[in-house]
ChimeraX commands (.cxc) that place a marker at each C-alpha (Angstrom):
marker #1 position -0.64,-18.82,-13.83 radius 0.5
marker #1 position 0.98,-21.50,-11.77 radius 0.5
marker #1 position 0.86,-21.86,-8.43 radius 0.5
marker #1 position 4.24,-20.97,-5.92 radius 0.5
marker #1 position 4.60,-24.64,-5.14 radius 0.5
marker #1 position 4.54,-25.36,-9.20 radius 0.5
marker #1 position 7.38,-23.01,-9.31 radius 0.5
marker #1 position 8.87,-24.24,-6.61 radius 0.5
marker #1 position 8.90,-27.82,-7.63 radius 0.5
marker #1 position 10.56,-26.84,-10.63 radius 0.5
marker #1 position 13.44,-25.12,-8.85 radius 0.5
marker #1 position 14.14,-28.08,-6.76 radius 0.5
marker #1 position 14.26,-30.23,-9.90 radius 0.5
marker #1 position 16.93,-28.05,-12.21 radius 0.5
marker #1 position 19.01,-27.66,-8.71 radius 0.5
marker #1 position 19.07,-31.67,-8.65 radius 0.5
marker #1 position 20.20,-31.93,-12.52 radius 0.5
marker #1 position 22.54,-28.80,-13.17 radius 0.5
marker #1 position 24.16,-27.55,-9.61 radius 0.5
marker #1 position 27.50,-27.82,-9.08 radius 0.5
marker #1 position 28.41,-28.52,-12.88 radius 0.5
marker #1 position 29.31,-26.81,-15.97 radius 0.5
marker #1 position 27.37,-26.17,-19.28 radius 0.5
marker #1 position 28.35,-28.10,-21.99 radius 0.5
marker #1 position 25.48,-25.75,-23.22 radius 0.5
marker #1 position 23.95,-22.49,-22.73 radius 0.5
marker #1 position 21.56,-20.70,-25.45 radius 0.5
marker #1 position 19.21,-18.10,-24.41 radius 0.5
marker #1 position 17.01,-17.81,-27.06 radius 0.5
marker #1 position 15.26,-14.95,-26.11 radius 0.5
marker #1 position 15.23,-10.94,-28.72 radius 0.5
marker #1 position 17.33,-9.20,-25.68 radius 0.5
marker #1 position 19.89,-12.19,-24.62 radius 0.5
marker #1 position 20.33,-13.43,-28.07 radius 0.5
marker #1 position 24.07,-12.94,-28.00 radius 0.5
marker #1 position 24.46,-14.48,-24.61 radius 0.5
marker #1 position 26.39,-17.75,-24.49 radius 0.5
marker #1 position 26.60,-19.75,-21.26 radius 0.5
marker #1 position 28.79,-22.20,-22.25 radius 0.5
marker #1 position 31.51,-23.42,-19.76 radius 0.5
marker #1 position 29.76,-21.21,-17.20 radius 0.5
marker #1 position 29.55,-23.51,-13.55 radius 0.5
marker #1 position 25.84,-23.69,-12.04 radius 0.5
marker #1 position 25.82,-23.07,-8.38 radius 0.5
marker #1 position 22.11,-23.31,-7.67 radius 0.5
marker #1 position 18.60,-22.96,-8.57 radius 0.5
marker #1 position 15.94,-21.58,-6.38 radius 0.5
marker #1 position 12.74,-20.13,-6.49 radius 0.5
marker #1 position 11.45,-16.98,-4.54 radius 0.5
marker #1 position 7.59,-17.09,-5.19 radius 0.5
marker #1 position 6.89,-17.77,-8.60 radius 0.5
marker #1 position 10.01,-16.21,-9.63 radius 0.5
marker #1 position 13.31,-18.73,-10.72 radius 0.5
marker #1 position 16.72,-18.48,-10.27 radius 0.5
marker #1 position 19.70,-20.51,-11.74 radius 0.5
marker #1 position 22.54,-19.17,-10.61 radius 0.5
marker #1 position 25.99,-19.25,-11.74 radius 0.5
marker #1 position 29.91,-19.57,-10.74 radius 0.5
marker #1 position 30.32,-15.59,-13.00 radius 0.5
marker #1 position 28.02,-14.33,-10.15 radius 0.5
marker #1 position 25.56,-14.13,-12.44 radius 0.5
marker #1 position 21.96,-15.23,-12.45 radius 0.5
marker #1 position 19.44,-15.96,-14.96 radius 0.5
marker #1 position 15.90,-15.28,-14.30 radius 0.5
marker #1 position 12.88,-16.72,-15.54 radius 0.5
marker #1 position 8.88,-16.39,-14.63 radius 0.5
marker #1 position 6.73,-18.77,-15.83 radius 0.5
marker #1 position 3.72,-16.04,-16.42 radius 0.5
marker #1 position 0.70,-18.05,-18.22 radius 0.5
marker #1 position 2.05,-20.85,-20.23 radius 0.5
marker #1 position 5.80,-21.39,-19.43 radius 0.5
marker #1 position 7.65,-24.19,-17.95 radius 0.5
marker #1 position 11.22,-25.92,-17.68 radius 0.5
marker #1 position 11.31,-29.48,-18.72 radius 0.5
marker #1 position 14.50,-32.04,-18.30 radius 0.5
marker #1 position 15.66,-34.33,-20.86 radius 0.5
marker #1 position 18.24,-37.03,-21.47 radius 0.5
marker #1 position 20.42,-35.70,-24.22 radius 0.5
marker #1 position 18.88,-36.91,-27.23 radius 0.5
marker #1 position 15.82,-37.69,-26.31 radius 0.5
marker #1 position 12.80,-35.63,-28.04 radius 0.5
marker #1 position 10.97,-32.65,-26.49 radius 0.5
marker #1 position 7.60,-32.53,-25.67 radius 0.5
marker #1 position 7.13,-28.70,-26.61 radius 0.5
marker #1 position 8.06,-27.69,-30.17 radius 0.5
marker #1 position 11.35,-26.24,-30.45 radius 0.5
marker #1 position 10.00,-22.98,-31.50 radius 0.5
marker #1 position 8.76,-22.71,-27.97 radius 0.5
marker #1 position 12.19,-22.86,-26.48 radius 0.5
marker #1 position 13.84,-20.01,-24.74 radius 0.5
marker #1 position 16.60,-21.21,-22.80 radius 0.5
marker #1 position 18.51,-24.55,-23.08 radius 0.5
marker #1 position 21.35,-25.47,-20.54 radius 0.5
marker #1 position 22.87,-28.97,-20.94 radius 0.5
marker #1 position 25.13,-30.66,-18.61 radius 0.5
marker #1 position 26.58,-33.58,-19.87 radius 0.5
marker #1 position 23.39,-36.17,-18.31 radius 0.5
marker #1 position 20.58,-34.00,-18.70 radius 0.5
marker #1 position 19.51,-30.90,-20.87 radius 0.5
marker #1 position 17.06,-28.47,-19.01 radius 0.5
marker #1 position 14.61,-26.68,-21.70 radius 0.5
marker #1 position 12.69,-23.51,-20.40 radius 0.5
marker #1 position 9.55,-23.36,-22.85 radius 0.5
marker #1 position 8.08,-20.41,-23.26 radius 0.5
marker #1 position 9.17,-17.99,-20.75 radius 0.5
marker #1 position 8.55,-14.26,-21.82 radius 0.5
marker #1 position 10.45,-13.04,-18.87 radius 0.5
marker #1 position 14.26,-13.99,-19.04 radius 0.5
marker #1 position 16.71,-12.10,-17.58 radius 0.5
marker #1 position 21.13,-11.77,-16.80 radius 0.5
marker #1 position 21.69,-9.90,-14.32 radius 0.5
marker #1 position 24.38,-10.40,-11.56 radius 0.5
marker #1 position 23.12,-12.59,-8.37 radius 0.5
marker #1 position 23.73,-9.53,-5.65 radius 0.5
marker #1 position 20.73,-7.68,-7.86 radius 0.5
marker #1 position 18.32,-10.21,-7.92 radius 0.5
marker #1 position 16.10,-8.15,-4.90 radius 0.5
marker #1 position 15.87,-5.71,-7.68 radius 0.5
marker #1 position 13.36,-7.85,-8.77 radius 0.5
marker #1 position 11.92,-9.67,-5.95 radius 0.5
marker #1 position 12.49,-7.29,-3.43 radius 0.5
marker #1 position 8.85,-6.07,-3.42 radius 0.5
marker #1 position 7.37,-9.31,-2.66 radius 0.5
marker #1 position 5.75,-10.56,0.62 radius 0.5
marker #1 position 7.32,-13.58,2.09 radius 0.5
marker #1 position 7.71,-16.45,0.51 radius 0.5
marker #1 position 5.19,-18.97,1.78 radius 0.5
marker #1 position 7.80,-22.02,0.82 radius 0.5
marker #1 position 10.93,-20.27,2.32 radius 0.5
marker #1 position 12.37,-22.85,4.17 radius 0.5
marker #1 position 13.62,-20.58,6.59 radius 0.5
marker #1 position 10.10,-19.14,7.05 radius 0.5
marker #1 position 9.86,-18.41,10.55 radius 0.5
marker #1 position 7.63,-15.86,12.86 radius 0.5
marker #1 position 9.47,-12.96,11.36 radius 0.5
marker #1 position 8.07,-14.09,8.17 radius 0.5
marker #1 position 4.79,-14.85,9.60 radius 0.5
marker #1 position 4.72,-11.23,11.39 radius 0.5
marker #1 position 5.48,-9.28,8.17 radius 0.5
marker #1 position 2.88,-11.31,6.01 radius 0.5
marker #1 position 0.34,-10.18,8.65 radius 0.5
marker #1 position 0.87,-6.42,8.81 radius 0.5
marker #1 position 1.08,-6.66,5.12 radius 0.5
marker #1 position -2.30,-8.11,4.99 radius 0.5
marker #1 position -3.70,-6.20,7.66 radius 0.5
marker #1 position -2.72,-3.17,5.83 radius 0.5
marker #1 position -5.66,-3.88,3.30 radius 0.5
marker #1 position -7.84,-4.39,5.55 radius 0.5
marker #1 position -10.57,-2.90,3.15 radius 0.5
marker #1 position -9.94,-5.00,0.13 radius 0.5
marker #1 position -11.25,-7.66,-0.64 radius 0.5
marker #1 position -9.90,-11.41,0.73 radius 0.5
marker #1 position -8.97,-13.31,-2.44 radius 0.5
marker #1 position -7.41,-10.28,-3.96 radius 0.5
marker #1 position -5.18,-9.94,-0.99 radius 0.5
marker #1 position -4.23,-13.24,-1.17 radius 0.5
marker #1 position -3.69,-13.22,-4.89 radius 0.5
marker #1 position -1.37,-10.21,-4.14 radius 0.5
marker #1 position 2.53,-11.33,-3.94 radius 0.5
marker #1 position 3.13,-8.28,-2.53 radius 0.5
marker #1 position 1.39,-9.66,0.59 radius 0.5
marker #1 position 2.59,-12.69,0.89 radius 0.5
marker #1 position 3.88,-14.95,-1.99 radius 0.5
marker #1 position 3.12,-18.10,-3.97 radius 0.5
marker #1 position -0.91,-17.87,-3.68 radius 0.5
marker #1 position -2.48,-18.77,-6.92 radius 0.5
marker #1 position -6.12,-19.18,-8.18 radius 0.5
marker #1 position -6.16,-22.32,-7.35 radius 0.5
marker #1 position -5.36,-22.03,-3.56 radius 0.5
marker #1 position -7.08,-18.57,-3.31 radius 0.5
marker #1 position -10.04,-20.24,-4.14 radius 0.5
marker #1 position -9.39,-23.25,-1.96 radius 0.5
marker #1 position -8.21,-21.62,1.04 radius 0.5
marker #1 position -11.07,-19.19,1.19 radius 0.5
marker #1 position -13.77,-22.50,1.35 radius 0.5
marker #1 position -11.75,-23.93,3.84 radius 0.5
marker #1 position -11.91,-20.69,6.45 radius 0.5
marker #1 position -15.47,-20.71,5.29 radius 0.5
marker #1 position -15.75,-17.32,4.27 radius 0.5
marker #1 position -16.33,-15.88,0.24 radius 0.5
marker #1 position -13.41,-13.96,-1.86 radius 0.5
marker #1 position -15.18,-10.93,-1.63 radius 0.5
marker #1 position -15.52,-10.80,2.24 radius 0.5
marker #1 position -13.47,-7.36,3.33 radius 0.5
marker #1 position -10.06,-8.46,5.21 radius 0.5
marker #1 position -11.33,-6.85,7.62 radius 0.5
marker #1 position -13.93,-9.13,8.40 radius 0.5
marker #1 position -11.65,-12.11,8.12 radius 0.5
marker #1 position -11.46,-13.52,11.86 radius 0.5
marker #1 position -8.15,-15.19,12.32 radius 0.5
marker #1 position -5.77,-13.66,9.91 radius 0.5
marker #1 position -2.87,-15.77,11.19 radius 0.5
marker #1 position -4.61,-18.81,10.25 radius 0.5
marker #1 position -5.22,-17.40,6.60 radius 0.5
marker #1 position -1.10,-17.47,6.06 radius 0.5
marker #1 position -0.85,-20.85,8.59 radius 0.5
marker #1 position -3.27,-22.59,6.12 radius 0.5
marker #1 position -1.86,-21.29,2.78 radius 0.5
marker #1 position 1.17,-21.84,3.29 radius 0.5
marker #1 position 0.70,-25.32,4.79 radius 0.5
marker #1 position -1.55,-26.24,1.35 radius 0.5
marker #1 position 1.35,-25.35,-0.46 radius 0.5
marker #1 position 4.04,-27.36,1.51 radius 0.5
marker #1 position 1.32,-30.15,1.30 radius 0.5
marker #1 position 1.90,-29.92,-2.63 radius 0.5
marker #1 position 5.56,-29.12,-3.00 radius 0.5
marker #1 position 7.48,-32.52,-3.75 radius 0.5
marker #1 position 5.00,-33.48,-6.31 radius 0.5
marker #1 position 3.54,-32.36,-9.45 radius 0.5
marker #1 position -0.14,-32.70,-8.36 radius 0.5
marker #1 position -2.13,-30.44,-6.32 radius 0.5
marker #1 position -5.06,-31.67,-3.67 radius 0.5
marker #1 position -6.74,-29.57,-1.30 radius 0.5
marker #1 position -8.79,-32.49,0.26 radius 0.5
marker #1 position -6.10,-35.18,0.63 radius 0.5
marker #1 position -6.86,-37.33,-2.61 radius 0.5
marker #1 position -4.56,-37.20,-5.78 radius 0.5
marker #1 position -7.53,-38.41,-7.68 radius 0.5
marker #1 position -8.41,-35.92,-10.70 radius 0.5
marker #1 position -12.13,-35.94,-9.76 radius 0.5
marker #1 position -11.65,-35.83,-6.00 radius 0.5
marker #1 position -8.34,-33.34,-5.82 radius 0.5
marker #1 position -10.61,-30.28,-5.34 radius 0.5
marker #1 position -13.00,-28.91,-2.90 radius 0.5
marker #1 position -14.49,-25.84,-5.06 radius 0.5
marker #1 position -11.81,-25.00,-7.40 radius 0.5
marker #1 position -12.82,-25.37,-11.14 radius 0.5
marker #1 position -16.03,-27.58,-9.90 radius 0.5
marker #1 position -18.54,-24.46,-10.97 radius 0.5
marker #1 position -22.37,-25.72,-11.37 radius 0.5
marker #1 position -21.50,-29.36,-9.71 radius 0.5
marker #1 position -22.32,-30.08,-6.13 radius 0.5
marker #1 position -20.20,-28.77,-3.34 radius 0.5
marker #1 position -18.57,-31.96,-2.06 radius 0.5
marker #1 position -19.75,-31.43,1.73 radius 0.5
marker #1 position -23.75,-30.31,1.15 radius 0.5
marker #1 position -24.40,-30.93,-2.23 radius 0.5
marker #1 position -25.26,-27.31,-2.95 radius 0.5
marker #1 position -24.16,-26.34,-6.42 radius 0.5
marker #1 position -20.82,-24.45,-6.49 radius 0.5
marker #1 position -21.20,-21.03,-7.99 radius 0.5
marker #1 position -18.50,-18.74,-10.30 radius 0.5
marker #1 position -17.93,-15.49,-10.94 radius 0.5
marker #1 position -15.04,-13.35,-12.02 radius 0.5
marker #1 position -13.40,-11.67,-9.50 radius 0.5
marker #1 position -10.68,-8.61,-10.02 radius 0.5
marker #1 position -10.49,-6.06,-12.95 radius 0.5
marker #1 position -8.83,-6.13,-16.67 radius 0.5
marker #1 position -6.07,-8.49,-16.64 radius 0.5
marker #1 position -6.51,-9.42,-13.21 radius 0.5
marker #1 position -9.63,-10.98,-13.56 radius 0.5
marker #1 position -9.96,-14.46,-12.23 radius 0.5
marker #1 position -12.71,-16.93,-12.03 radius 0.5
marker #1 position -13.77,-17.32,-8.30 radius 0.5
marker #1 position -15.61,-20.65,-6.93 radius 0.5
marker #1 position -17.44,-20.73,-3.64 radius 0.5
marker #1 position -20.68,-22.61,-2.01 radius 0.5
marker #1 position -22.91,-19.97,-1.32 radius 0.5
marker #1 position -24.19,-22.35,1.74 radius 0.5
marker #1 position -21.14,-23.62,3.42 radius 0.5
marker #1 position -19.17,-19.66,2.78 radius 0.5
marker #1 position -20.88,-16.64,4.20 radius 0.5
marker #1 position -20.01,-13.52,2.95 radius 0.5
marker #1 position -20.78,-11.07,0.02 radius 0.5
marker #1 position -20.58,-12.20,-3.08 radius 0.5
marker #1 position -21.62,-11.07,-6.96 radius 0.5
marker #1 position -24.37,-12.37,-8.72 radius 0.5
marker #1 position -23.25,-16.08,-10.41 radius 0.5
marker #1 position -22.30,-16.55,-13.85 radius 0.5
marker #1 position -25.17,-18.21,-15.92 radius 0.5
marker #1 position -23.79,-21.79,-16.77 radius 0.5
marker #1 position -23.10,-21.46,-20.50 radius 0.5
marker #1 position -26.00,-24.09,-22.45 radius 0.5
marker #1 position -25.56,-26.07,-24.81 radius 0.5
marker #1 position -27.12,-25.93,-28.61 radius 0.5
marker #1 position -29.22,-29.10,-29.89 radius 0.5
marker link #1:1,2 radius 0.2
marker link #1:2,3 radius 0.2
marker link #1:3,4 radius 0.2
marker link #1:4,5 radius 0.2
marker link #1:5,6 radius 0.2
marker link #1:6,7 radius 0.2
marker link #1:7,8 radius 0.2
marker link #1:8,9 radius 0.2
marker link #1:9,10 radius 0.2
marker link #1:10,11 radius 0.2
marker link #1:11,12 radius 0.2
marker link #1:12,13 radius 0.2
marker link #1:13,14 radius 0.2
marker link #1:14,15 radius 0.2
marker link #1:15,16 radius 0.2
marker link #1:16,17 radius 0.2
marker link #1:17,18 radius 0.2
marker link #1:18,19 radius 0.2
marker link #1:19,20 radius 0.2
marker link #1:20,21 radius 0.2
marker link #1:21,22 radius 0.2
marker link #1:22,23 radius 0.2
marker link #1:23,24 radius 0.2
marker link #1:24,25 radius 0.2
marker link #1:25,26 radius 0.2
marker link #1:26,27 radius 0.2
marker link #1:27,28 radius 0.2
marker link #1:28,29 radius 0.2
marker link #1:29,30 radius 0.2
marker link #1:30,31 radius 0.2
marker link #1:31,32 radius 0.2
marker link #1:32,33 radius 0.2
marker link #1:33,34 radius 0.2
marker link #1:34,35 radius 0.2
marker link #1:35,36 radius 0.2
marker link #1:36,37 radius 0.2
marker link #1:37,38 radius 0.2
marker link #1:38,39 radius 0.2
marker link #1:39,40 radius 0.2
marker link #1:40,41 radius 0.2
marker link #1:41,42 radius 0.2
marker link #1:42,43 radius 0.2
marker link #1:43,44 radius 0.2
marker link #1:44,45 radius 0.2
marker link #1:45,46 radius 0.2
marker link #1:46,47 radius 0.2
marker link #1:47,48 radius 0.2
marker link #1:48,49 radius 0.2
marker link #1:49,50 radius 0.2
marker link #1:50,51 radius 0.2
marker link #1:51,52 radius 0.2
marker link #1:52,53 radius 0.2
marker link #1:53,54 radius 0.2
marker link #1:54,55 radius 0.2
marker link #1:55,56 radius 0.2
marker link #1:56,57 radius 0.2
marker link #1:57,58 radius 0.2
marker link #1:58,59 radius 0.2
marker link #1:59,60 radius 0.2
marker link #1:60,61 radius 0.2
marker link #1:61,62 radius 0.2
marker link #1:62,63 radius 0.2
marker link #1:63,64 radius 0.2
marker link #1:64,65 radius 0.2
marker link #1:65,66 radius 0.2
marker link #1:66,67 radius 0.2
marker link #1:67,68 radius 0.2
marker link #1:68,69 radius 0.2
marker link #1:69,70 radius 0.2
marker link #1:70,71 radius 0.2
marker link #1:71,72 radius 0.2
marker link #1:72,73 radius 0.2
marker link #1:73,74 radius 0.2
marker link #1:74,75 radius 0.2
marker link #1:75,76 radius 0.2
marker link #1:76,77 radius 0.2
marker link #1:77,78 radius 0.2
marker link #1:78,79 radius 0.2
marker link #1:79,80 radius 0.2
marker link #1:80,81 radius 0.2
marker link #1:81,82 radius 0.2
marker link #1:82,83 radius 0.2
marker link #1:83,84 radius 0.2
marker link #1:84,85 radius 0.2
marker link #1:85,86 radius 0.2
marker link #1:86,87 radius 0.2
marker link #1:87,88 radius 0.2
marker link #1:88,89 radius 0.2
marker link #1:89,90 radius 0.2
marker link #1:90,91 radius 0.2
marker link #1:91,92 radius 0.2
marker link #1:92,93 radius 0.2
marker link #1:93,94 radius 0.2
marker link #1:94,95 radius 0.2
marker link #1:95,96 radius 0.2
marker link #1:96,97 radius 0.2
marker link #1:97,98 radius 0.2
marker link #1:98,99 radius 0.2
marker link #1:99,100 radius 0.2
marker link #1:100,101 radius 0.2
marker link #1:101,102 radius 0.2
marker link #1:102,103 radius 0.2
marker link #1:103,104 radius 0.2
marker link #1:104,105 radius 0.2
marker link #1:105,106 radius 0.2
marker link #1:106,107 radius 0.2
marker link #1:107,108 radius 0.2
marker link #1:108,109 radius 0.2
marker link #1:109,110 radius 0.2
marker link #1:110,111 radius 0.2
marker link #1:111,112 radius 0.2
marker link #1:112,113 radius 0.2
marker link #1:113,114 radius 0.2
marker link #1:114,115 radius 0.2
marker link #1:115,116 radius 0.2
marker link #1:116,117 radius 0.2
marker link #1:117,118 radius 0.2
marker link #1:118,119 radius 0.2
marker link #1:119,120 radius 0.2
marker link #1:120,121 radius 0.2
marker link #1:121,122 radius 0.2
marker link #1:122,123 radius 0.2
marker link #1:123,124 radius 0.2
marker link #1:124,125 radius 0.2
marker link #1:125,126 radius 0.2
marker link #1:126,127 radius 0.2
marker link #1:127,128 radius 0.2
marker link #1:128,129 radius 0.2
marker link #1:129,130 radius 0.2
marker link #1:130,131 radius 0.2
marker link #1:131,132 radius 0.2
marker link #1:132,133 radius 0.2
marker link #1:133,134 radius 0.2
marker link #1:134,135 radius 0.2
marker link #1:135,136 radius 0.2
marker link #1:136,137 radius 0.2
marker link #1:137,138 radius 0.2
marker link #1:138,139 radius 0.2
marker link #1:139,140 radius 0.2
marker link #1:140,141 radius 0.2
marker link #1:141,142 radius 0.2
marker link #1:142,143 radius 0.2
marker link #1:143,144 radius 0.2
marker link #1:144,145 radius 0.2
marker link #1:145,146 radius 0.2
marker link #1:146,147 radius 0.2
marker link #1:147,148 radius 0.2
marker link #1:148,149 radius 0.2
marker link #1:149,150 radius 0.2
marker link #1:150,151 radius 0.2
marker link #1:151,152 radius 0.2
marker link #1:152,153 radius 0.2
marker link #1:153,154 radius 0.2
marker link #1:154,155 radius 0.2
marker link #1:155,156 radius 0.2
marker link #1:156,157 radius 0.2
marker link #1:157,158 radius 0.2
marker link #1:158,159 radius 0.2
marker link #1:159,160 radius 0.2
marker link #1:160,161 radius 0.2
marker link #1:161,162 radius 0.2
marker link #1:162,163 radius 0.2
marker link #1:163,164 radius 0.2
marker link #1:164,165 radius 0.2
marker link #1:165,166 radius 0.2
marker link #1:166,167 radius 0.2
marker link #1:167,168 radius 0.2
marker link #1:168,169 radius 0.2
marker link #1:169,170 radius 0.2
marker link #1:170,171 radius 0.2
marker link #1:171,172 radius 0.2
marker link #1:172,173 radius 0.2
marker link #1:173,174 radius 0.2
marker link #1:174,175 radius 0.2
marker link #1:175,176 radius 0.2
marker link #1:176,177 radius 0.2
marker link #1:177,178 radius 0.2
marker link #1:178,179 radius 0.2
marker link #1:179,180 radius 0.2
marker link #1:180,181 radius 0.2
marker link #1:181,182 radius 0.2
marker link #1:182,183 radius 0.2
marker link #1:183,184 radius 0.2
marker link #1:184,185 radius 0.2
marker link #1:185,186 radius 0.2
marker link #1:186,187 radius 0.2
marker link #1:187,188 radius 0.2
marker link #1:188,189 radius 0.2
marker link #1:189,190 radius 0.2
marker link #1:190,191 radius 0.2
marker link #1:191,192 radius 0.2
marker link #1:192,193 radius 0.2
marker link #1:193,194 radius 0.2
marker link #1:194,195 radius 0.2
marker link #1:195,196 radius 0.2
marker link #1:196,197 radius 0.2
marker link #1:197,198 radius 0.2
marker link #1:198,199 radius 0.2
marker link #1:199,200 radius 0.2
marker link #1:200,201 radius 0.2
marker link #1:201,202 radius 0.2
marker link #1:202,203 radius 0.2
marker link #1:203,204 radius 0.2
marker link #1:204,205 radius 0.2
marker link #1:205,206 radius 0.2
marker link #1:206,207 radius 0.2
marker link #1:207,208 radius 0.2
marker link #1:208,209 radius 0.2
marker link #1:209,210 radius 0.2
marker link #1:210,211 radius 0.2
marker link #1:211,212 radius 0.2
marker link #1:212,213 radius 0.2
marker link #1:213,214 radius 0.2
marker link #1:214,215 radius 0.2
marker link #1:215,216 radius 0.2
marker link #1:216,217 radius 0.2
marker link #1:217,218 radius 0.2
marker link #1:218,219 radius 0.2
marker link #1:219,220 radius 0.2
marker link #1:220,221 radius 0.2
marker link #1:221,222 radius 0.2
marker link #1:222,223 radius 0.2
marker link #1:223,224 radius 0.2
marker link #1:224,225 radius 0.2
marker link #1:225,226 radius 0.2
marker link #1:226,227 radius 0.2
marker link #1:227,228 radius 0.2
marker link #1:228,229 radius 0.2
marker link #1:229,230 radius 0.2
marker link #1:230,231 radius 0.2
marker link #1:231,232 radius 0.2
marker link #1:232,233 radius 0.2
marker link #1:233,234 radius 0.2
marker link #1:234,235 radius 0.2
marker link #1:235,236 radius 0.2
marker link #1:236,237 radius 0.2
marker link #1:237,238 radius 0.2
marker link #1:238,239 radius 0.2
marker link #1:239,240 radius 0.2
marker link #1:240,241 radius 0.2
marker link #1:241,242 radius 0.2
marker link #1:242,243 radius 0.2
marker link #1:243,244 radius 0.2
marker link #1:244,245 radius 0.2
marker link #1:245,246 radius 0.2
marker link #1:246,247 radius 0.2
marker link #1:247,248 radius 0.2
marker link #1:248,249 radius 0.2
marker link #1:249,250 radius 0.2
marker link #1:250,251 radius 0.2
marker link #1:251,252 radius 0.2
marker link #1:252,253 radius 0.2
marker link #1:253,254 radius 0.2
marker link #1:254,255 radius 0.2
marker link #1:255,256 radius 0.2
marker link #1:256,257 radius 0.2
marker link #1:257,258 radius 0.2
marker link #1:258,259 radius 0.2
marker link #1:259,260 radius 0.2
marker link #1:260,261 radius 0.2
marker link #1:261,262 radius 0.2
marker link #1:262,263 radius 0.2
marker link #1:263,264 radius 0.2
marker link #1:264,265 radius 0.2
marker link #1:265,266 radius 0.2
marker link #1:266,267 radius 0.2
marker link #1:267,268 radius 0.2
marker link #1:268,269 radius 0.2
marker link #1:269,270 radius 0.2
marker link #1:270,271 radius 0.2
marker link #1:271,272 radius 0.2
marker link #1:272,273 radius 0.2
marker link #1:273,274 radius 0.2
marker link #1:274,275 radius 0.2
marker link #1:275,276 radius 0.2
view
């Protein structure tokens, strides 16, 4: 699932090519909006609010979108050819310059803009808020502190907590403290610093499409432990371990260094061999 500043990015990229204009445009190709047509509807915005998207329009409408597993928005030039197969598409809004295409996006939804906390209401603050502030900071801490028995990179894979953590930064932000996924909350020393550093990984990330941890954009070198599992750990060589972490659906894999985190932590995944 993609990360907040993914989502983010995204947001900040439709507001640039569709706000303040009108659809020349509008199908939502989705089983329950099927008879909706935006055309000659004016676009006022587009934000995000964790991984949740808004576009927002002159009706006082809004339509919302969630990227879940495998969505995405992607700009064109008019004319020019997708990159997804049209089957894929579930939303196109065209302005006369630019045609935004959202691919794939289970979750689509009307519904008028002074409802939208109907649907991100429960969230924890948003990490990329730009009016994030110590009222934001406060609340994100007596949400976390609240679980203080669960375990670390649940909590901070929980939106309700505080949102825009993904896999990817749960995994990278729990190296960086030094501590495993599965340590309690409880035992977490500086909680403040837990929000302070996710939030200022994903501000480090959110003008651009790539993601680095460690300060280099290069594809080998982007990652401290994050999808590295049986290669070295980049500070003392040890060899980064995996393991699933969560239940059901939830389940994500979890990287850590078993010398440079302490903490509990579940017996490894075998490395999978391969057949001569």
């Amino acid at each position: 699932m993609p990360e907040g500043d993914t989502v983010y990015l995204a947001g900040k990229r439709l507001h640039a090519a569709l706000a303040g204009q009108t659809l020349v445009r509008g199908e939502i190709r989705h089983p329950r909006l099927a008879a909706v047509d935006l055309s000659g509807v004016g676009v006022t915005g587009v934000g995000s609010v964790g991984k949740h998207l808004f576009t927002r329009f002159d009706d006082g409408t809004s339509l919302h979108s969630h990227f879940r597993m495998d969505g995405s928005w992607h700009l064109y030039r008019p004319g020019m050819r997708w990159r997804r197969p049209e089957y894929e598409a579930r939303a196109v809004l065209e302005v006369p310059e630019r045609v935004a295409v959202g691919f794939a996006l289970h979750d689509l939804e009307l519904l008028p803009t002074a409802e939208e906390d109907r649907l991100v209401g429960h969230l924890g603050p948003d990490l990329l808020d730009p009016a994030w502030g110590p009222a934001h900071e406060a609340e994100a801490l007596r949400r976390m502190r609240a679980r203080g028995d669960h375990e670390l990179g649940l909590v901070l894979l929980e939106q309700r907590v505080m949102a825009g953590v993904g896999n990817l930064y749960k995994t990278e932000v729990c190296f960086l403290l030094g501590l495993t996924p599965w340590t309690p909350v409880r035992d977490t020393p500086d909680l403040p610093g837990v929000i302070a550093l996710s939030r200022r990984l994903l501000l480090s990330n959110a003008d651009r499409p790539e993601q680095t941890t460690t300060g280099s954009l290069h594809p080998n070198e982007a990652h401290w432990v994050f999808e590295r599992g049986n290669r070295p750990c980049r500070r003392c060589r040890t060899r980064i371990q995996v393991a699933e972490q969560g239940a059901g659906v939830y389940a994500r894999p979890a990287y850590w260094c078993p010398r440079c985190q302490q903490g509990p932590a579940p017996a490894p995944t075998r490395p999978r061999t391969r057949r001569r």
